[in-house]
C-alpha positions as semicolon CSV with decimal commas, in nm:
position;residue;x (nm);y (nm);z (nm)
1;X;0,000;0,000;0,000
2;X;0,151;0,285;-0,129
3;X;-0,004;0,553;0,144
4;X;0,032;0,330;0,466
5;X;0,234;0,531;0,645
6;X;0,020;0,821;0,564
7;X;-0,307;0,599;0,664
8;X;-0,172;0,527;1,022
9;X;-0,053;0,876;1,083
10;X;-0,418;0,987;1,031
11;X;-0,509;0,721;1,249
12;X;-0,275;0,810;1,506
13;X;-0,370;1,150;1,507
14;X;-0,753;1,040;1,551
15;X;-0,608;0,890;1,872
16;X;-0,435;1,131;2,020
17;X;-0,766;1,353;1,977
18;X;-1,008;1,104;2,068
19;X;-1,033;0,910;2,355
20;X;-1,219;0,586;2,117
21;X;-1,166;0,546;1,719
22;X;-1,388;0,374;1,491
23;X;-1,234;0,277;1,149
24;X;-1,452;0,160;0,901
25;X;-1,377;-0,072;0,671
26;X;-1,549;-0,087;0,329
27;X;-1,659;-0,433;0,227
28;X;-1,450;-0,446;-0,084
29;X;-1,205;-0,252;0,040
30;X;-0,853;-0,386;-0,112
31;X;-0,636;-0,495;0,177
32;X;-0,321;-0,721;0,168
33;X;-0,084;-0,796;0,526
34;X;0,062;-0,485;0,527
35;X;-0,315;-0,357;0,613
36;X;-0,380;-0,574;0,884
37;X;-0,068;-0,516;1,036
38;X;-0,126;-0,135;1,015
39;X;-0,480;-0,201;1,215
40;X;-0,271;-0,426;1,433
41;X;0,026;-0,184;1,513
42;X;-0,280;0,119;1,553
43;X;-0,472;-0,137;1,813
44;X;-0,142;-0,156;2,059
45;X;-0,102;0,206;1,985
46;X;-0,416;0,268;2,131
47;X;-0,398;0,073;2,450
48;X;-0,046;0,203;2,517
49;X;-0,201;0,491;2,530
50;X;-0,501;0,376;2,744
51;X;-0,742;0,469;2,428
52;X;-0,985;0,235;2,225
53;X;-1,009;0,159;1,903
54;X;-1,248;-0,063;1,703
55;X;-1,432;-0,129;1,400
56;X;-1,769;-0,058;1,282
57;X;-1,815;-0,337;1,180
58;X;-1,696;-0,665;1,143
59;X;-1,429;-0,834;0,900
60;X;-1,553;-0,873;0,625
61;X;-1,459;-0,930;0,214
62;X;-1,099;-0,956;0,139
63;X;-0,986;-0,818;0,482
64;X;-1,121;-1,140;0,635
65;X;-0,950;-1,326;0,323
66;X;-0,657;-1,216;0,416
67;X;-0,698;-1,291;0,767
68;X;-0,774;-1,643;0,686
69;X;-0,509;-1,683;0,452
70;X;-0,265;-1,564;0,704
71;X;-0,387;-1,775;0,968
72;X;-0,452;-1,505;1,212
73;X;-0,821;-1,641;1,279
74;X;-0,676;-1,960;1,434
75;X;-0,476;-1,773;1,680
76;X;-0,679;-1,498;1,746
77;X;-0,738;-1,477;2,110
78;X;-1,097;-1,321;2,282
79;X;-0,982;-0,979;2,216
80;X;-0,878;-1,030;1,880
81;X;-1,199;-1,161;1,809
82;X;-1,397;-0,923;1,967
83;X;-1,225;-0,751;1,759
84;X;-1,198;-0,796;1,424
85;X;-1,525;-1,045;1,400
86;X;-1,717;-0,895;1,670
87;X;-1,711;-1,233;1,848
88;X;-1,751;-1,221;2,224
89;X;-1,582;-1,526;2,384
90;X;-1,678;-1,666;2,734
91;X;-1,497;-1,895;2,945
């Protein structure tokens, strides 16, 4: 992605002005690793600096794709499913 860097300052600047972000996702939005590990690095951004950030909604179209592809979903723990598939997981 050509304008990452660019994405996740805007993101990081949403941050530092907000004290919750909501990023939402198109459904056909293009996204390849280099997304989800911008989302990823903006999440632990976030709680280092005791902020929240989610999505509106949930993984979806070639974001979840590339999630499967990558085998994230299999190791996703409860927050990371909370997260990105708006799964909540009970003990």
């Amino acid at each position: 992605m050509r304008n990452i860097s660019n994405i996740f300052s805007k993101i990081t600047a949403s941050i530092y002005s907000n004290n919750s972000v909501v990023i939402d996702i198109p459904e056909h939005a293009e996204a390849d690793l280099s997304f989800i590990q911008l989302i990823e690095s903006a999440r632990r951004h976030a709680k280092a600096q005791n902020k929240s950030i989610t999505l509106s909604s949930l993984a979806k179209g070639r974001v979840l794709k590339v999630l499967e592809r990558a085998g994230f979903l299999d190791a996703f723990n409860p927050d990371d499913a909370k997260f990105w598939l708006h799964k909540e997981v009970t003990p």
